[in-house]
DRENDO-1510 file (C-alpha; in Angstrom, 1 decimal, always signed):
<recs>
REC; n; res; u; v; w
REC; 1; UNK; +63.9; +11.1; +43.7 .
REC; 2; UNK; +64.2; +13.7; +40.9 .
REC; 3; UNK; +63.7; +11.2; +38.2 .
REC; 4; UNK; +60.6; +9.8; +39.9 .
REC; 5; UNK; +58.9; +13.2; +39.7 .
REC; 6; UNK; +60.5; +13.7; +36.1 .
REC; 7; UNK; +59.2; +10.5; +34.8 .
REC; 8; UNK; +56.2; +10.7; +37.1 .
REC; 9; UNK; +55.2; +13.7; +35.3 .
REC; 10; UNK; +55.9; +12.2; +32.1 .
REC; 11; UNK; +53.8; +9.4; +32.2 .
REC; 12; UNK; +51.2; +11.8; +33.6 .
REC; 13; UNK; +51.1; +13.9; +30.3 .
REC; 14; UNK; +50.9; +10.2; +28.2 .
REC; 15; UNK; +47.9; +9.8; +30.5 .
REC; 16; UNK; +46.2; +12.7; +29.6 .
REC; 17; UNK; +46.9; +12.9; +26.0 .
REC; 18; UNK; +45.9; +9.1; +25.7 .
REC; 19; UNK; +42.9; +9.6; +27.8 .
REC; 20; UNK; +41.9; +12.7; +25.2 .
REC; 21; UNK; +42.7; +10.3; +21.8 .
REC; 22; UNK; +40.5; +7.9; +22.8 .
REC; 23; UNK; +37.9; +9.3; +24.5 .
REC; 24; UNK; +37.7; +11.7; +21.2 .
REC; 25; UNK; +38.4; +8.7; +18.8 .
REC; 26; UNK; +36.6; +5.9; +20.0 .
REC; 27; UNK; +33.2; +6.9; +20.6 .
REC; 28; UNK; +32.8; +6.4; +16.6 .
REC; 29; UNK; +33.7; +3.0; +16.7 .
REC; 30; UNK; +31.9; +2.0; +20.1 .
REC; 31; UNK; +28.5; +3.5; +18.2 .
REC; 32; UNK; +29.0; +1.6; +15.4 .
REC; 33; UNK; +29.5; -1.6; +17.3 .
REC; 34; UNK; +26.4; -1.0; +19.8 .
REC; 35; UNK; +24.1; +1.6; +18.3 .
REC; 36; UNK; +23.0; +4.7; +19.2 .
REC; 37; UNK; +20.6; +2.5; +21.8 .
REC; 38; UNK; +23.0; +0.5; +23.5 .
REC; 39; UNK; +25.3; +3.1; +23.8 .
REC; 40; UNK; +22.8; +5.4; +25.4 .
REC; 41; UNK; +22.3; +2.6; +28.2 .
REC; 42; UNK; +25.7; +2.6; +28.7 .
REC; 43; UNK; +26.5; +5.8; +29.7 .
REC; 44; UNK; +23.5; +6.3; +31.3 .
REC; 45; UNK; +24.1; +3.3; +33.6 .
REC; 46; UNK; +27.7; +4.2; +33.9 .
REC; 47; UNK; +26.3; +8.1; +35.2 .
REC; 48; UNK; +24.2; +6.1; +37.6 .
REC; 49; UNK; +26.8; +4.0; +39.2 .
REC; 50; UNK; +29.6; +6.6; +39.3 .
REC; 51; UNK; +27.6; +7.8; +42.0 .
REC; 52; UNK; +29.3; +5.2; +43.8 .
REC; 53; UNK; +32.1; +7.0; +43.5 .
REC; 54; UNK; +31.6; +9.2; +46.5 .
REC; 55; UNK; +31.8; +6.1; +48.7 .
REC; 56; UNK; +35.8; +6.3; +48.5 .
REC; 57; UNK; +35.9; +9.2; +51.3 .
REC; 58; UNK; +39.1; +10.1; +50.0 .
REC; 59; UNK; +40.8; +7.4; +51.9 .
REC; 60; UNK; +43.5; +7.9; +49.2 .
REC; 61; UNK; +44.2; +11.4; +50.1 .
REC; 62; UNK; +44.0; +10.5; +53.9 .
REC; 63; UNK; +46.6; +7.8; +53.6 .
REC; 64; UNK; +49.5; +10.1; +51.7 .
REC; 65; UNK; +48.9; +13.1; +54.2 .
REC; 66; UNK; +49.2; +10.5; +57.5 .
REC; 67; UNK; +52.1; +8.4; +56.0 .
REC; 68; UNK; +53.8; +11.6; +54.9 .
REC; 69; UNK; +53.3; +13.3; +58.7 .
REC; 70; UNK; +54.3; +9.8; +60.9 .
REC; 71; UNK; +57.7; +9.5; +58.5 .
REC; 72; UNK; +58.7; +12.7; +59.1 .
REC; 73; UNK; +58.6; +12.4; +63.0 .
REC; 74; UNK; +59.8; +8.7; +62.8 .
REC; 75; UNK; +56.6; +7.9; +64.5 .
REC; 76; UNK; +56.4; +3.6; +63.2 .
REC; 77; UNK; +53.9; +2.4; +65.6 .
REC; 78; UNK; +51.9; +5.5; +64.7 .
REC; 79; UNK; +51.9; +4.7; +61.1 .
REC; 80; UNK; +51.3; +1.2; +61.3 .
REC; 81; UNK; +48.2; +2.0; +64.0 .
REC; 82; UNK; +47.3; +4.3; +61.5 .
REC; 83; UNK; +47.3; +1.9; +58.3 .
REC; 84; UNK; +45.5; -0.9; +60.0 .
REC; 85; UNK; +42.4; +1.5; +60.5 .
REC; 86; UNK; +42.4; +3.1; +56.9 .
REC; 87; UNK; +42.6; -0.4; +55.5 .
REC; 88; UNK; +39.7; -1.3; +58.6 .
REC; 89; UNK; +37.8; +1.8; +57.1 .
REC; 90; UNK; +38.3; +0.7; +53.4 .
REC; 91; UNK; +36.6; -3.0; +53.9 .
REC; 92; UNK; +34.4; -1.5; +55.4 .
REC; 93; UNK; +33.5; +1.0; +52.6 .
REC; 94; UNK; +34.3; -1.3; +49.8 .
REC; 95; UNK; +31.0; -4.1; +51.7 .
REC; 96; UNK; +29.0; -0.3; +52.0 .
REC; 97; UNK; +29.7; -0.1; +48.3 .
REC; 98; UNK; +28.5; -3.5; +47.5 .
REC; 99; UNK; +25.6; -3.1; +49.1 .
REC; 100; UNK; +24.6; +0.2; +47.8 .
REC; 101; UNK; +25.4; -0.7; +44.3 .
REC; 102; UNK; +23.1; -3.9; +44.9 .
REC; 103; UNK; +19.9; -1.2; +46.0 .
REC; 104; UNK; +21.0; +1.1; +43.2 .
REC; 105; UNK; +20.3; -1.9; +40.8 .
REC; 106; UNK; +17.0; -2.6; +42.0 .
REC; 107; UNK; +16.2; +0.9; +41.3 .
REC; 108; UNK; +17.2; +0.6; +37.8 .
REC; 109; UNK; +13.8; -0.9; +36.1 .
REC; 110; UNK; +11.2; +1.4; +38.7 .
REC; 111; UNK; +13.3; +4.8; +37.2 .
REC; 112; UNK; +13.5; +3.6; +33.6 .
REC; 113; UNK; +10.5; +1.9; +32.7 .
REC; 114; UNK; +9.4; +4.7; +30.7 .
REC; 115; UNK; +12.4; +5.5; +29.0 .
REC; 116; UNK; +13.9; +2.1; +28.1 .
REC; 117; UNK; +12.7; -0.9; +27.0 .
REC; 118; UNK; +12.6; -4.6; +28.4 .
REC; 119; UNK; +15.4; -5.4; +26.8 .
REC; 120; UNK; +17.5; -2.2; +27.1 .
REC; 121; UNK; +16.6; -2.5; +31.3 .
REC; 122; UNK; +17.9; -6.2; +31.2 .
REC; 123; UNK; +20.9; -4.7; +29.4 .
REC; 124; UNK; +21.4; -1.8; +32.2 .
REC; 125; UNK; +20.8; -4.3; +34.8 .
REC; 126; UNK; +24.3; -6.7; +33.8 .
REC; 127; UNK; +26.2; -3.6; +32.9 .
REC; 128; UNK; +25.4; -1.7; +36.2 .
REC; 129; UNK; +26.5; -5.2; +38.3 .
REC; 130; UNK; +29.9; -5.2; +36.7 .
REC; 131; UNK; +30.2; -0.8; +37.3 .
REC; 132; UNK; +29.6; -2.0; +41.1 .
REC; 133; UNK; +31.9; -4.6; +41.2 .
REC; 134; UNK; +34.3; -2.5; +39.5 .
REC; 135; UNK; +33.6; +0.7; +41.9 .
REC; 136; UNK; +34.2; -1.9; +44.5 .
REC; 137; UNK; +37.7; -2.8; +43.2 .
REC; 138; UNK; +38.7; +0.6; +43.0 .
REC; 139; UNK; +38.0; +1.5; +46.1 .
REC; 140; UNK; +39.9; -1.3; +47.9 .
REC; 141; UNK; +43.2; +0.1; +46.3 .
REC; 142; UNK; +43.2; +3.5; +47.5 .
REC; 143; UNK; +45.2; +2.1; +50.3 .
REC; 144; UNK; +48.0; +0.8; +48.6 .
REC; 145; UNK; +47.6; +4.3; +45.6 .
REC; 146; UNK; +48.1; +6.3; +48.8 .
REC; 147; UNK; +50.9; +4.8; +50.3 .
REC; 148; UNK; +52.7; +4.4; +46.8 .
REC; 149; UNK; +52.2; +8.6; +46.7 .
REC; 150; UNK; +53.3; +9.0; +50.4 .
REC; 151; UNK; +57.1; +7.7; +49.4 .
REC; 152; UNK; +56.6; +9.9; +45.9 .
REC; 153; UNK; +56.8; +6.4; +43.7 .
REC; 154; UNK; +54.7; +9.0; +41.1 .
REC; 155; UNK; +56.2; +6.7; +38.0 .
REC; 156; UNK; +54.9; +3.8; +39.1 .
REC; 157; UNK; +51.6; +4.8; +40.4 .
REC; 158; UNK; +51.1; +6.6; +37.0 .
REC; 159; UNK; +52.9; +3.7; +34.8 .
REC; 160; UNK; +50.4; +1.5; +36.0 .
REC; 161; UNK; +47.3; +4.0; +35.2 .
REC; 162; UNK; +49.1; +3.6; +31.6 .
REC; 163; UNK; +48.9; +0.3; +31.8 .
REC; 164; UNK; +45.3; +0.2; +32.8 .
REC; 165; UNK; +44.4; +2.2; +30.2 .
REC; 166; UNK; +45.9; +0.9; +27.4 .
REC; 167; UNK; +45.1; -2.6; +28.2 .
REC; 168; UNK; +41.7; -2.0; +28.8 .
REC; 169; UNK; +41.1; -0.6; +25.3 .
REC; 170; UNK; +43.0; -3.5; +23.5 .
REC; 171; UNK; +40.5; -6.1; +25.4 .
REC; 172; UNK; +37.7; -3.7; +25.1 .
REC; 173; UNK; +38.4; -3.9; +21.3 .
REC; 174; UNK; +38.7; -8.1; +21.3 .
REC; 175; UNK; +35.7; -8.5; +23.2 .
REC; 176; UNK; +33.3; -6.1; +21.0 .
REC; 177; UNK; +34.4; -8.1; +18.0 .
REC; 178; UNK; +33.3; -11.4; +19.4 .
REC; 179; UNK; +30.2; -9.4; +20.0 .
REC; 180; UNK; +30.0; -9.4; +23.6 .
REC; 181; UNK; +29.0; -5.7; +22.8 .
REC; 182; UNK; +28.5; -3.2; +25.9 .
REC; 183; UNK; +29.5; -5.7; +28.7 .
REC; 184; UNK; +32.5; -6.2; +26.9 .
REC; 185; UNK; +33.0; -2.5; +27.7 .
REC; 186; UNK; +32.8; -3.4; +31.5 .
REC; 187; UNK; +34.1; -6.5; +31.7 .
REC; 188; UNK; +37.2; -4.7; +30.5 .
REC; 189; UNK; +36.9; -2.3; +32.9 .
REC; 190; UNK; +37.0; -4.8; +35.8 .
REC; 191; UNK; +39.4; -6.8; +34.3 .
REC; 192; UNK; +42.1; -4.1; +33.9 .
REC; 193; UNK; +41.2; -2.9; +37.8 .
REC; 194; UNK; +42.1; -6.1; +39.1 .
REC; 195; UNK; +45.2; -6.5; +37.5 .
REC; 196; UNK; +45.8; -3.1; +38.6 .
REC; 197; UNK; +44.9; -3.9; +42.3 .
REC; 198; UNK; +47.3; -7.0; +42.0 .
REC; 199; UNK; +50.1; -5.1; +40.4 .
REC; 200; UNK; +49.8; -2.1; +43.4 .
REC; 201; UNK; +49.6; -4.2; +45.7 .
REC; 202; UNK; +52.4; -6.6; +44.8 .
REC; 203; UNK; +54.3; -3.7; +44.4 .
REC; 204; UNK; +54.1; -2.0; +47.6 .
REC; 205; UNK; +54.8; -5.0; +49.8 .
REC; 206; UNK; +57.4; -5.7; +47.6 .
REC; 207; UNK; +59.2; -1.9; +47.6 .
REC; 208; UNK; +57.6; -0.5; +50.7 .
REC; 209; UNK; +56.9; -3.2; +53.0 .
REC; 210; UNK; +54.8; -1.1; +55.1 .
REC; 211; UNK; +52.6; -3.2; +58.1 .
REC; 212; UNK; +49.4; -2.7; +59.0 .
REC; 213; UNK; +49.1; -3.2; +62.9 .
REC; 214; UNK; +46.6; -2.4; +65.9 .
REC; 215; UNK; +48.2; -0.9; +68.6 .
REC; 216; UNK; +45.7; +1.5; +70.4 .
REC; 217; UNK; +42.5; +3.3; +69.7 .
REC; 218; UNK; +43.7; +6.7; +68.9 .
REC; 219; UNK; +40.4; +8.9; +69.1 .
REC; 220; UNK; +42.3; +12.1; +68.2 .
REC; 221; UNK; +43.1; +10.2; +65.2 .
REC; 222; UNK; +39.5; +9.4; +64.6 .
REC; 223; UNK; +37.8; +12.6; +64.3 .
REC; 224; UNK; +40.5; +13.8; +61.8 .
REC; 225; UNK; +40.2; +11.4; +59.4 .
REC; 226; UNK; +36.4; +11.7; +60.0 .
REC; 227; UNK; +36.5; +15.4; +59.7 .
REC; 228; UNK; +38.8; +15.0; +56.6 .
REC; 229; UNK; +36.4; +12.7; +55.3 .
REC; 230; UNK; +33.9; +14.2; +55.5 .
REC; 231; UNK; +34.8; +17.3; +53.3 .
REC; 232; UNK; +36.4; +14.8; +50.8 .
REC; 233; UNK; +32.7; +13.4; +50.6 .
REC; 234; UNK; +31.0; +16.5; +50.2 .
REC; 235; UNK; +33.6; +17.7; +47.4 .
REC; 236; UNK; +32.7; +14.7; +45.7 .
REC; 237; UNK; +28.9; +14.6; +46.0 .
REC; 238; UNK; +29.1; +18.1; +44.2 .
REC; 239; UNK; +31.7; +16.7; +41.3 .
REC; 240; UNK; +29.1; +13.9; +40.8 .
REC; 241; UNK; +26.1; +16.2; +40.8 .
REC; 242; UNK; +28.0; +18.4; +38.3 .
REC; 243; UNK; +29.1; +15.1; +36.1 .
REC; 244; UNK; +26.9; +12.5; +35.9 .
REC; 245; UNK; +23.4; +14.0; +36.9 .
REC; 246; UNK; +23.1; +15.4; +33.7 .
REC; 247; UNK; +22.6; +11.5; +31.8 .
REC; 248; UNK; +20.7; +10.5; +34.7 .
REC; 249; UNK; +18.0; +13.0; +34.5 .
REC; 250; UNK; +18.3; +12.3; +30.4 .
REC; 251; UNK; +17.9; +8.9; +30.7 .
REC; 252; UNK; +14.7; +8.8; +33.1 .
REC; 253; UNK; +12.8; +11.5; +30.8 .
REC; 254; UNK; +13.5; +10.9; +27.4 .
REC; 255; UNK; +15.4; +7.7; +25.3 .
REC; 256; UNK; +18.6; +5.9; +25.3 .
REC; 257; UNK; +19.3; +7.4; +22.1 .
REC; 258; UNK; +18.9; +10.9; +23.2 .
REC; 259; UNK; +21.7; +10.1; +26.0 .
REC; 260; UNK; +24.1; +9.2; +22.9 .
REC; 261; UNK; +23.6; +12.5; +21.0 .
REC; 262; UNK; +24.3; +14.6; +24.7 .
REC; 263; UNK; +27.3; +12.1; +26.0 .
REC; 264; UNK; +29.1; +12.7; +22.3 .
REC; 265; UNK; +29.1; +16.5; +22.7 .
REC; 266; UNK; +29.6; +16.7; +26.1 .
REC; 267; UNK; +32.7; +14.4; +25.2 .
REC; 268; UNK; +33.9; +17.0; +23.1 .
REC; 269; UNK; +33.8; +19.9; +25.4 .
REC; 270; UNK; +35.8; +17.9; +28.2 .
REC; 271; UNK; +38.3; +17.1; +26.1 .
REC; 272; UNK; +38.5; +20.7; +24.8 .
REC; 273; UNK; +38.7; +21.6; +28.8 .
REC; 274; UNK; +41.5; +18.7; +29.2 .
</recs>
């Protein structure tokens, strides 16, 4: 168990520094191969569907602090009662997501008609479908991320963020130079989720085994998780607000361009805060 949290802090500092490198070093080359334009509808788009982001509910969180507490008391029918309703809750979120993200882009073209073009909205439209989809991805494996935590497997769970990251940069690369251009950027995205969805989940019925199993209605149960929900959503309503509001509000009043200029130096500063 030592080397897991040895290695699983590790990979966590490759994570970070590779996050920082190419979050610093690779907005010069995604500008040159979009345009100050395209770029700006990009991150304003992504702003606008990391939103979605609060529709997780920290079912993550929940999952390791339940698993943790029904191993320690031996409790088995408890956990597997337990994971059948987060993985109930998560569908359930994940279809919320989907249909959410399917409003949010209708909304696109009424909020930006004044600030993008026909083109650029068309643009926002494709990318913000593939952000959804994406969202919707990531969400559905907060199960398996949680219960890979709960038994401290941190190498793995950080290897395969590694992974994610560095594979999704190499394809991101192979698809601008065909000239797919910003959906290359989320294509990639979605692409690397998925195979890290498959991979976690593989993994943990593989290593853990764990079942998922109706046994009861346990309305104790219930209003915890809704309770601890509830505070996880609010948490991350206000890290949204504070994130992503900022190239919303930028996009809808001025240009595309002007979201560029703002997302470059607000780069900077978080990777001076990382």
């Amino acid at each position: 168990m030592k080397t897991q949290y040895k290695m699983g802090a590790i990979i966590s500092y490759i994570n970070i520094v590779l996050n920082m490198a190419i979050s610093v070093f690779i907005i010069p080359y995604l500008i040159s191969f979009l345009g100050a334009s395209e770029y700006g509808v990009y991150k304003i788009v992504q702003s606008f569907a990391g939103q979605l982001s609060i529709m997780s509910f920290g079912v993550s969180t929940l999952v390791v602090r339940y698993v943790v507490f029904y191993n320690t008391r031996n409790e088995i029918k408890e956990k597997e009662n337990f994971l059948f309703f987060a993985k109930l809750i998560t569908y359930v979120l994940v279809a919320l997501t989907i249909v959410i993200g399917i409003a949010m882009l209708c909304m696109i073209e009424p909020l930006y008609q004044n600030s993008l073009t026909s083109k650029e909205i068309t643009t926002a439209k494709i990318l913000m479908f593939f952000l959804v989809c994406n969202m919707a991805v990531n969400i559905l494996g907060d199960v398996y991320n949680g219960t890979l935590n709960a038994y401290e497997l941190f190498s793995m769970t950080n290897a395969i963020k590694t992974f994610k990251l560095i594979f999704r940069t190499i394809l991101m690369f192979v698809l601008l130079n065909v000239g797919v251009k910003s959906i290359g950027i989320v294509c990639a995205d979605l692409i690397a989720s998925l195979i890290g969805l498959v991979v976690t989940f593989i993994y943990e019925k593989l290593k853990i085994k764990e079942k998922a199993t109706f046994h009861y209605v346990d309305k104790k149960l219930i209003k915890e998780c809704m309770l601890f929900a509830i505070a996880i959503f609010l948490q991350t309503i206000i890290n949204q607000v504070n994130q992503n509001l900022d190239n919303i509000i930028l996009g809808v009043m001025t240009s595309a361009e002007c979201v560029t200029i703002y997302s470059i130096g607000l780069t900077v500063f978080t990777t001076f805060n990382s």
